[in-house]
C-alpha positions as CSV (number, residue, x, y, z in Angstrom):
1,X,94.9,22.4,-170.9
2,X,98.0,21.2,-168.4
3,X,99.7,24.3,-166.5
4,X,103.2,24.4,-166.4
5,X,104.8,22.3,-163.5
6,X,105.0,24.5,-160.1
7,X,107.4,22.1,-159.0
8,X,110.7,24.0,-160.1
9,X,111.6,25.7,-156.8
10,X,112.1,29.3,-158.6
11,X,108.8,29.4,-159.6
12,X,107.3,27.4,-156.7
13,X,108.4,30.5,-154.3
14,X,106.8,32.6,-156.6
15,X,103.9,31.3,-157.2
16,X,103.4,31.0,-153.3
17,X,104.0,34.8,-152.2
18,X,101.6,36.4,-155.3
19,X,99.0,33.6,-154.2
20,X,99.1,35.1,-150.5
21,X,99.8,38.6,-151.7
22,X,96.7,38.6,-153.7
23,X,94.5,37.2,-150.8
24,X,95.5,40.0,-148.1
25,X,93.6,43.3,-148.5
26,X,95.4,46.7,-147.9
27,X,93.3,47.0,-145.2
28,X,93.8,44.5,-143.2
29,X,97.6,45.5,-142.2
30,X,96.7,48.6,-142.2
31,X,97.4,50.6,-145.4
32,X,94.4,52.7,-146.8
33,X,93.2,52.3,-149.7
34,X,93.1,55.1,-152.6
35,X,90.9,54.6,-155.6
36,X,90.5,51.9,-157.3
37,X,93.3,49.4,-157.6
38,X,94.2,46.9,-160.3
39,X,95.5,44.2,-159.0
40,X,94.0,42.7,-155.7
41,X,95.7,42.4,-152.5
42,X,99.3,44.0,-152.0
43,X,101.6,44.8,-153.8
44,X,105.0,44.3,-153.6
45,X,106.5,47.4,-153.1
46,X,103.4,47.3,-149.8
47,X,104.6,44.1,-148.6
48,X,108.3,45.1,-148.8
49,X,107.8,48.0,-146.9
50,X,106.0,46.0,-144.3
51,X,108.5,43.4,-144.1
52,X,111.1,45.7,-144.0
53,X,113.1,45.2,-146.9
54,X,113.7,47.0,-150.1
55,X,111.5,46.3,-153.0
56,X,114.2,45.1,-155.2
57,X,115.2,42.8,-152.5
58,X,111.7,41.1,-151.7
59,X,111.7,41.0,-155.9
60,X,114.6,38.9,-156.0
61,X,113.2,36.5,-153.6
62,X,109.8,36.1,-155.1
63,X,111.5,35.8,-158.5
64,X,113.7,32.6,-156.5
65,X,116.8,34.8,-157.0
66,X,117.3,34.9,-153.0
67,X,118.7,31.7,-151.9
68,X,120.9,33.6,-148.9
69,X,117.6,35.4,-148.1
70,X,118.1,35.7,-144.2
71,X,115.9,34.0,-141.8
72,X,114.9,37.4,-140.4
73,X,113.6,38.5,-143.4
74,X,111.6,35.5,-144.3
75,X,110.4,35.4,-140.5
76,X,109.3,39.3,-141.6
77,X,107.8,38.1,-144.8
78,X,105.9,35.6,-143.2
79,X,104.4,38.1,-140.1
80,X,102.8,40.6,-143.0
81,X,101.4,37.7,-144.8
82,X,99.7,36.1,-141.6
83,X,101.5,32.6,-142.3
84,X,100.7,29.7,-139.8
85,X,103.3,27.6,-138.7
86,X,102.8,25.3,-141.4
87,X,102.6,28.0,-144.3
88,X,105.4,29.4,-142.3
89,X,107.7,26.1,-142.9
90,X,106.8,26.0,-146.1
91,X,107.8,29.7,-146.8
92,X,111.5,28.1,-145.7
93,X,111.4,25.2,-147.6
94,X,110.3,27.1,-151.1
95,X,113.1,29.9,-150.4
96,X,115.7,27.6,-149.7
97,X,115.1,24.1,-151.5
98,X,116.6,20.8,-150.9
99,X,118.2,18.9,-153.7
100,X,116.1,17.7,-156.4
101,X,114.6,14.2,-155.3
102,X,115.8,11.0,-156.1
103,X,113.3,8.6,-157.4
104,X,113.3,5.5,-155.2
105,X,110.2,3.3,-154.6
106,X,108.1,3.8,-151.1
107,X,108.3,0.8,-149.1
108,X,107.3,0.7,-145.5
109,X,109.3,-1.7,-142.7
110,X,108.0,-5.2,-141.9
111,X,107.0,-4.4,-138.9
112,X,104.6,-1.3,-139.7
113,X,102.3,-4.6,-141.7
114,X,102.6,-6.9,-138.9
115,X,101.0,-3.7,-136.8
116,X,98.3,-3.1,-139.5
117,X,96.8,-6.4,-139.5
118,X,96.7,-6.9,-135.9
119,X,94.6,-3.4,-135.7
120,X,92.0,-5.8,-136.5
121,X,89.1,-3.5,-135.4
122,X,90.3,0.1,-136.3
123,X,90.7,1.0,-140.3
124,X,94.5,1.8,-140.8
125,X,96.6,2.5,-144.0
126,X,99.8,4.0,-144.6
127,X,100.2,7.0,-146.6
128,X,103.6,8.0,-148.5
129,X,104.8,10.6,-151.0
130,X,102.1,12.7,-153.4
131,X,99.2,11.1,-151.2
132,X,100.2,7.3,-152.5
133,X,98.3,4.4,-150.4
134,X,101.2,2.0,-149.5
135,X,99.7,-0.3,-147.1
136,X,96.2,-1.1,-145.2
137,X,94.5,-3.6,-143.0
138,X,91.4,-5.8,-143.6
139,X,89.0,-2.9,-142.4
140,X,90.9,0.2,-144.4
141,X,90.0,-2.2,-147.3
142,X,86.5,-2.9,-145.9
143,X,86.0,0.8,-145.3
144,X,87.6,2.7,-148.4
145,X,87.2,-0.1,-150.9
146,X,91.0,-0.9,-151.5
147,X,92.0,-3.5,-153.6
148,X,94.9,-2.5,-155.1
149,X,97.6,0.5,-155.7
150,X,96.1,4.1,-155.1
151,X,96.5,8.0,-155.2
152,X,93.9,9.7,-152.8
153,X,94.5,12.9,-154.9
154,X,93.7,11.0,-158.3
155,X,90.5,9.1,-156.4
156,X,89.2,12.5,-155.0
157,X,89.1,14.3,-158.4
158,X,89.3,11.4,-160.9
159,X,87.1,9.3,-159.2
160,X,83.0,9.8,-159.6
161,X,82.4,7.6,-157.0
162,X,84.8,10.0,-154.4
163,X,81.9,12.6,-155.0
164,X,79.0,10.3,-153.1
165,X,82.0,8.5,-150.8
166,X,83.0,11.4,-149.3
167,X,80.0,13.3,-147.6
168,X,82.0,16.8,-147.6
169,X,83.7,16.1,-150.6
170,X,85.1,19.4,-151.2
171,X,86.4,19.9,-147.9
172,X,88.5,16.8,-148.3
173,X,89.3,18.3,-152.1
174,X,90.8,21.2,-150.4
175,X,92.5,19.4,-147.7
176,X,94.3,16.9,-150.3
177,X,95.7,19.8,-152.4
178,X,96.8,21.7,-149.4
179,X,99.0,18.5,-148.0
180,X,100.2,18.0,-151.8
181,X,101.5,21.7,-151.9
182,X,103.1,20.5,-148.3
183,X,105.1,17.8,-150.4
184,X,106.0,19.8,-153.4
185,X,107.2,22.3,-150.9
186,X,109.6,19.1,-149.1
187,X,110.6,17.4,-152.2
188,X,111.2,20.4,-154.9
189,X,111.8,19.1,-158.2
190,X,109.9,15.6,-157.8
191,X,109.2,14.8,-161.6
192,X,106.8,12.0,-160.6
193,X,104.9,15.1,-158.7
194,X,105.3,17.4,-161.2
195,X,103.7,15.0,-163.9
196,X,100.6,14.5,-161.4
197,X,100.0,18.1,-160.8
198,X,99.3,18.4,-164.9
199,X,97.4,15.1,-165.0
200,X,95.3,16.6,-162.5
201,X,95.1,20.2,-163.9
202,X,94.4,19.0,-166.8
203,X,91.7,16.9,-165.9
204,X,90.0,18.7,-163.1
205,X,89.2,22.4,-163.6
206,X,88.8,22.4,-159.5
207,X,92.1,20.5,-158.8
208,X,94.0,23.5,-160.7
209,X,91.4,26.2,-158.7
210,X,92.8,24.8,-155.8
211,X,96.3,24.1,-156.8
212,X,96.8,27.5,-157.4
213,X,95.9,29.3,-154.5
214,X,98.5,27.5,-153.0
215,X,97.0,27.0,-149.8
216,X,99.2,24.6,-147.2
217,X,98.3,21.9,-144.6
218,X,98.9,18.9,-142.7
219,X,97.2,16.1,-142.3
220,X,96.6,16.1,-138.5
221,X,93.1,15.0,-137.3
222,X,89.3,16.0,-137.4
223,X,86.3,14.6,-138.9
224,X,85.7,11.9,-141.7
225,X,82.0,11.7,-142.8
226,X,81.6,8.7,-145.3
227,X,78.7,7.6,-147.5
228,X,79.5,3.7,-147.5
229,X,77.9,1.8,-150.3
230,X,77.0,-1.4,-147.5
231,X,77.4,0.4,-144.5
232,X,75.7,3.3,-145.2
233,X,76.6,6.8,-143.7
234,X,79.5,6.9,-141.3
235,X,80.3,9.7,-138.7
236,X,83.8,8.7,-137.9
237,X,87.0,10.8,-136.8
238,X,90.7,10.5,-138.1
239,X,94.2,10.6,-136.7
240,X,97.5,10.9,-138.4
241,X,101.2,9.5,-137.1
242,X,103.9,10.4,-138.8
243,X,105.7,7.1,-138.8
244,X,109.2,7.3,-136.7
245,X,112.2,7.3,-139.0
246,X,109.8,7.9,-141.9
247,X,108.9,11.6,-142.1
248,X,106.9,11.5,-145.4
249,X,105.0,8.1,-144.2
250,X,102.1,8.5,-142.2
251,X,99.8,6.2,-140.3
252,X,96.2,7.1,-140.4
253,X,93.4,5.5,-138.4
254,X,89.8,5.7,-138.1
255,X,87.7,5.6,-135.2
256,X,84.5,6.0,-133.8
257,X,82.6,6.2,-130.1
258,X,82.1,3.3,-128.5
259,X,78.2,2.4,-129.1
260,X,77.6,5.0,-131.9
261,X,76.0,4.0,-135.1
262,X,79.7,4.2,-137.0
263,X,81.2,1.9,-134.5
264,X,78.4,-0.6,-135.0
265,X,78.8,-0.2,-138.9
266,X,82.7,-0.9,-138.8
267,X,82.0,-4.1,-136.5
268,X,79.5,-5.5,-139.5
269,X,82.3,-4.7,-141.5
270,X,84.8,-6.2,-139.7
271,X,82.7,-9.4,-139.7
272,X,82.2,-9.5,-143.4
């Protein structure tokens, strides 16, 4: 069954501070504990009195009824809750949305392509809005099998071949839905977004698990462990540009030690 769209920023702040309520024991921040509790984590008279703010006051703002919430308070909210810098944004962008966004197609500048294809020997794509593939060179094709228009999100949960190509697949599961919160968080209101989050919930009991503990993160770099159906297995690692003058474009490229087994795969490929 589809949930109903998180993507309405009143419900999106919401939705954000019970998931990281709910995850933070009393303990932990210092409170003790009497009894058995019924619901987990704190509440929100606790976390008001942490942050320092009344209880009807942090109500108001996890109902979205603060919109001139100060930036010390949300800097107080965020300090109880143990937000990162990321979660932190975030936090700023739910409680005081942009305008809702207007629908216009991703395109990426002329010269971004002419710089793909002569990255002849590293895999490189281009990445836009809710995780949408815009661009890639010869070996991105050659590595992740693109022929045509894709969605990582939809490929990692829709996909049954995502579940052998990707070697820790639910790490990368968790990773994709974190980075899509990040864009629901930038782009409140985004019915395209909104109508992929209940495709996906719908379809994928763990893409709504994960959707809603509304966990947040960027795509920065780290490991990428493949299962390629020619290549075999490759051990490679990943970087991520975010593309100047294009904040929600982002360049991502593979790579590998010169003289490892990956770097020898991605040369077969590169000759095929």
């Amino acid at each position: 069954m589809a949930v109903a769209s998180t993507s309405i920023p009143e419900s999106g702040i919401g939705a954000f501070l019970r998931a990281r309520r709910a995850a933070i024991r009393p303990e932990q921040v210092g409170l003790p504990v009497y009894g058995r509790r019924r619901v987990p984590g704190l509440r929100r008279e606790e976390l008001a009195q942490l942050a320092g703010v009344s209880p009807d006051y942090y109500m108001r703002l996890e109902q979205g009824r603060g919109r001139n919430v100060s930036d010390a308070v949300l800097e107080s909210v965020a300090r109880v809750l143990g937000l990162d810098d990321v979660e932190r944004r975030h936090l700023f962008n739910l409680a005081r949305p942009a305008g809702a966004t207007r629908q216009t197609a991703q395109r990426i500048r002329p010269g971004m392509r002419t710089a793909l294809d002569m990255m002849r020997q590293v895999p490189a794509f281009v990445v836009g809005r809710r995780l949408d593939v815009l661009a890639w060179n010869p070996l991105a094709a050659a590595v992740n099998g693109f022929t045509g228009p894709v969605n990582l999100v939809r490929y990692t949960f829709l996909e049954p071949a995502a579940r052998t190509f990707y070697r820790d697949w639910a790490a990368v599961a968790a990773e994709t839905v974190a980075y899509l919160q990040l864009d629901n968080g930038r782009h409140p209101g985004d019915p395209l977004l909104a109508a992929l989050v209940d495709e996906l919930s719908a379809a994928s009991p763990e893409f709504a698990e994960l959707w809603a503990q509304r966990r947040v993160a960027e795509k920065r770099f780290g490991a990428k462990l493949l299962r390629h159906p020619v290549a075999g297995e490759l051990d490679l690692a990943f970087e991520t540009l975010t593309l100047p003058g294009e904040p929600d474009q982002l360049l991502v490229l593979y790579t590998a030690p010169p003289g490892s087994p990956a770097a020898d795969r991605l040369r077969q490929l590169e000759r095929s």
